[in-house]
DRENDO-1510 file (C-alpha; in Angstrom, 1 decimal, always signed):
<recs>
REC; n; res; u; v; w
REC; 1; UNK; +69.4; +231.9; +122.4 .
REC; 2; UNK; +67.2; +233.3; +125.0 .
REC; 3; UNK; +65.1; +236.6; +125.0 .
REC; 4; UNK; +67.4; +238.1; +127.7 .
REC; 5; UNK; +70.3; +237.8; +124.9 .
REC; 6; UNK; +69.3; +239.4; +122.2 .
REC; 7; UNK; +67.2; +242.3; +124.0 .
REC; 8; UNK; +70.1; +242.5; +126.8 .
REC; 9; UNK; +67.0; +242.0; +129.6 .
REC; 10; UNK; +65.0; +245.3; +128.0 .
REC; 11; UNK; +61.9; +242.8; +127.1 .
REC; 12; UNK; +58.4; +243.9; +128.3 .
REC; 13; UNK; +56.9; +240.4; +128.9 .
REC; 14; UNK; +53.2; +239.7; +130.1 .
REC; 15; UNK; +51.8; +235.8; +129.0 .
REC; 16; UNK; +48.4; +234.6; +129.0 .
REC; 17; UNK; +49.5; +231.7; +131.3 .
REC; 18; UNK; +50.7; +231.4; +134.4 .
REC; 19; UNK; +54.7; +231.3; +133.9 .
REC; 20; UNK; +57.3; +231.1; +136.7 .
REC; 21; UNK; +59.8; +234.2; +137.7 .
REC; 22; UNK; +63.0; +234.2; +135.5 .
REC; 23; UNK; +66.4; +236.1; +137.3 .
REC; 24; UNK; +68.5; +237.9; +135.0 .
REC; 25; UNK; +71.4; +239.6; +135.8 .
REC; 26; UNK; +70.6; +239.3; +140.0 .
REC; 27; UNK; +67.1; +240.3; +139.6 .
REC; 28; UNK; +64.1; +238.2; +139.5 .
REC; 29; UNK; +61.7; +239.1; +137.2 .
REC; 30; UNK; +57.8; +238.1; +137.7 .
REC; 31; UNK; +55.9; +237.3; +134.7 .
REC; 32; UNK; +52.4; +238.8; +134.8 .
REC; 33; UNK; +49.7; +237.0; +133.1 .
REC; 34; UNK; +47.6; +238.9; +130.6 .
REC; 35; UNK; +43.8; +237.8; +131.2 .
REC; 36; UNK; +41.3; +239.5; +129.9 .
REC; 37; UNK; +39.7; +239.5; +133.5 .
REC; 38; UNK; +41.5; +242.0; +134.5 .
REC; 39; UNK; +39.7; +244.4; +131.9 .
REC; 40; UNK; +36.3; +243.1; +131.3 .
REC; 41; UNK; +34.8; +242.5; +134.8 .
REC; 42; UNK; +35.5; +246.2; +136.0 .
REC; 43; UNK; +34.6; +247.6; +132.2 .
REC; 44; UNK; +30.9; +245.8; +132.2 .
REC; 45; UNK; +30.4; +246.8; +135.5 .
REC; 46; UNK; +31.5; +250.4; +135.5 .
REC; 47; UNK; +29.0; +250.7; +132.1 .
REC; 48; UNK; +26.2; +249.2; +134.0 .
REC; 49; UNK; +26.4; +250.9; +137.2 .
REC; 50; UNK; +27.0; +254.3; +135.0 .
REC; 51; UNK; +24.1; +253.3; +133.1 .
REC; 52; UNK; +26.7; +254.3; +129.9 .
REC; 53; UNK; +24.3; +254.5; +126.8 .
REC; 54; UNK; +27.5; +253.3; +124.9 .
REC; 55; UNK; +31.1; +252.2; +125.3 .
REC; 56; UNK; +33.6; +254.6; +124.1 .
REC; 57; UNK; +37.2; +255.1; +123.5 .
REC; 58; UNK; +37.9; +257.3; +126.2 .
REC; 59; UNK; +36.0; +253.8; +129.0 .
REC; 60; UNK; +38.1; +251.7; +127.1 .
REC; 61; UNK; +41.3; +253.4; +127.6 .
REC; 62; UNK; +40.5; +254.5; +131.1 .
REC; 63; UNK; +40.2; +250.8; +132.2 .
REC; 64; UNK; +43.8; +250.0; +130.9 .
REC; 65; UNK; +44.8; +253.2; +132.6 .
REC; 66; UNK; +43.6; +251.5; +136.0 .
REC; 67; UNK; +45.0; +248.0; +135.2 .
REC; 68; UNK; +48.3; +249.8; +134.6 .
REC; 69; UNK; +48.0; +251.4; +137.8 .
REC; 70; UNK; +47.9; +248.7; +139.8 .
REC; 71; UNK; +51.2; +247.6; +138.5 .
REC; 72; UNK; +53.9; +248.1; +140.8 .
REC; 73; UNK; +56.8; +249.9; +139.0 .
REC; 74; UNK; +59.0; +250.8; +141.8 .
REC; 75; UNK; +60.2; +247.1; +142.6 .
REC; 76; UNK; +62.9; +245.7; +140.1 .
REC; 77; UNK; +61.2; +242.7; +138.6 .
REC; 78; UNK; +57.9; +243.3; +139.6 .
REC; 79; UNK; +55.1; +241.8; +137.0 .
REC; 80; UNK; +53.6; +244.7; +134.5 .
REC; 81; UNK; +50.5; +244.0; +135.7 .
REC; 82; UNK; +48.3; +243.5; +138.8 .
REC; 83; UNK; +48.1; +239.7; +140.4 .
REC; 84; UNK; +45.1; +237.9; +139.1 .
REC; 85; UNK; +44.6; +236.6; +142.4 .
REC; 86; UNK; +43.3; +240.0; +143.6 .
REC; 87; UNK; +41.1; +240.4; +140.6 .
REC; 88; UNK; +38.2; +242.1; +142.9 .
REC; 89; UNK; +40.2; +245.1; +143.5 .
REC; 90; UNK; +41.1; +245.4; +140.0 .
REC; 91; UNK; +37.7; +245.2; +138.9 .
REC; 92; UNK; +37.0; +247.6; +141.2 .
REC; 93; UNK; +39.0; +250.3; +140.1 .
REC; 94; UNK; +38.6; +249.9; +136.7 .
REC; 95; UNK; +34.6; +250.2; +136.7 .
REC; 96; UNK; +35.3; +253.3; +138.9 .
REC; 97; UNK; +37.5; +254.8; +136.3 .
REC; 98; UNK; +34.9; +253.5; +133.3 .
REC; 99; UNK; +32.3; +254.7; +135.1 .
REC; 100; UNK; +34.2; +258.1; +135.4 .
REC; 101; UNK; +34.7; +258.6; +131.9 .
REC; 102; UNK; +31.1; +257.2; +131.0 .
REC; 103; UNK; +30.6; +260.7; +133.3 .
REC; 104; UNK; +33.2; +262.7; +131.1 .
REC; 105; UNK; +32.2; +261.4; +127.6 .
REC; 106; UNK; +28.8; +262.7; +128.4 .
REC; 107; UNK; +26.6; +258.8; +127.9 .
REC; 108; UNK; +26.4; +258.0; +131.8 .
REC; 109; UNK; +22.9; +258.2; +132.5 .
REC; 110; UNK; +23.9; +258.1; +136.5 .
REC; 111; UNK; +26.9; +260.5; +136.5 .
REC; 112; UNK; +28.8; +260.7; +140.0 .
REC; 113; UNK; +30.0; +256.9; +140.7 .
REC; 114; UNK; +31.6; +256.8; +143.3 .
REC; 115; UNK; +34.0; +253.6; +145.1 .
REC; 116; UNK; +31.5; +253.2; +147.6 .
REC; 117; UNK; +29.1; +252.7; +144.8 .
REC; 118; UNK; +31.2; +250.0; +143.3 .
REC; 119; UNK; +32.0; +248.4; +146.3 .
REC; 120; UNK; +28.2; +247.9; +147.5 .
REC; 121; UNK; +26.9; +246.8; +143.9 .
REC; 122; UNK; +30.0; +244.3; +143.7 .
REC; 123; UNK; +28.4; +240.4; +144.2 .
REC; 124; UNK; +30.0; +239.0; +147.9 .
REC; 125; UNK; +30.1; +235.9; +148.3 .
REC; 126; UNK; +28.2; +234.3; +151.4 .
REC; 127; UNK; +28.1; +230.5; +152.0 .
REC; 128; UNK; +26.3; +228.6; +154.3 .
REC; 129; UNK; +28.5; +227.0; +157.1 .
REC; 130; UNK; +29.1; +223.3; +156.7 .
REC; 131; UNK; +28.9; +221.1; +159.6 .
REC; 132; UNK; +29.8; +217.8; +159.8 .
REC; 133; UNK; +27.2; +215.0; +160.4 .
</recs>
């Protein structure tokens, strides 16, 4: 018996690996993977650039706040949560919104983070053009 069965397609389903979509009922539903690099990147950073004395609650909750932002909740069957193959813009917004409670909770020692500031202190990749020989 399958999941859609016995919760009559109410299930709430993330996975920590890559699944496929499953339709139910007409709709196809996209399983979102649950990695912690969707909190962690964005949380270190937003402490660091905040210069946050400490981690509290209030960072911790704000950086599941912007992860569950990102989730599109309009679309029938969307995943719960944001693509990890955009991982640079969730990381963004969630050390903007740790940052911003580092600010609120008093322990930033460089209050007034802005997206800008993440943005220029996020690494960018540059690589060397190859040329064939």
């Amino acid at each position: 018996m399958g999941s859609q069965t016995w919760t009559g397609g109410r299930a709430l389903i993330a996975a920590g690996s890559p699944f496929g979509p499953v339709t139910y009922r007409g709709v196809t539903y996209q399983i979102g993977q649950a990695n912690n690099a969707l909190i962690f990147p964005g949380l270190g950073l937003g402490a660091l650039l905040s210069q946050a004395r400490r981690i509290t609650d209030d960072m911790i909750t704000a950086a599941a706040q912007a992860v569950a932002g990102l989730a599109d909740t309009a679309t029938p069957g969307a995943p719960l949560l944001p693509p990890i193959d955009d991982l640079r813009t969730t990381s963004a917004q969630v050390a903007l919104a740790v940052a911003q409670a580092a600010a609120h909770d008093g322990v930033a020692g460089l209050p007034g983070i802005t997206a800008d500031t993440v943005s220029a202190a996020m690494w960018q990749p540059r690589y060397a053009p190859v040329h064939a020989v």
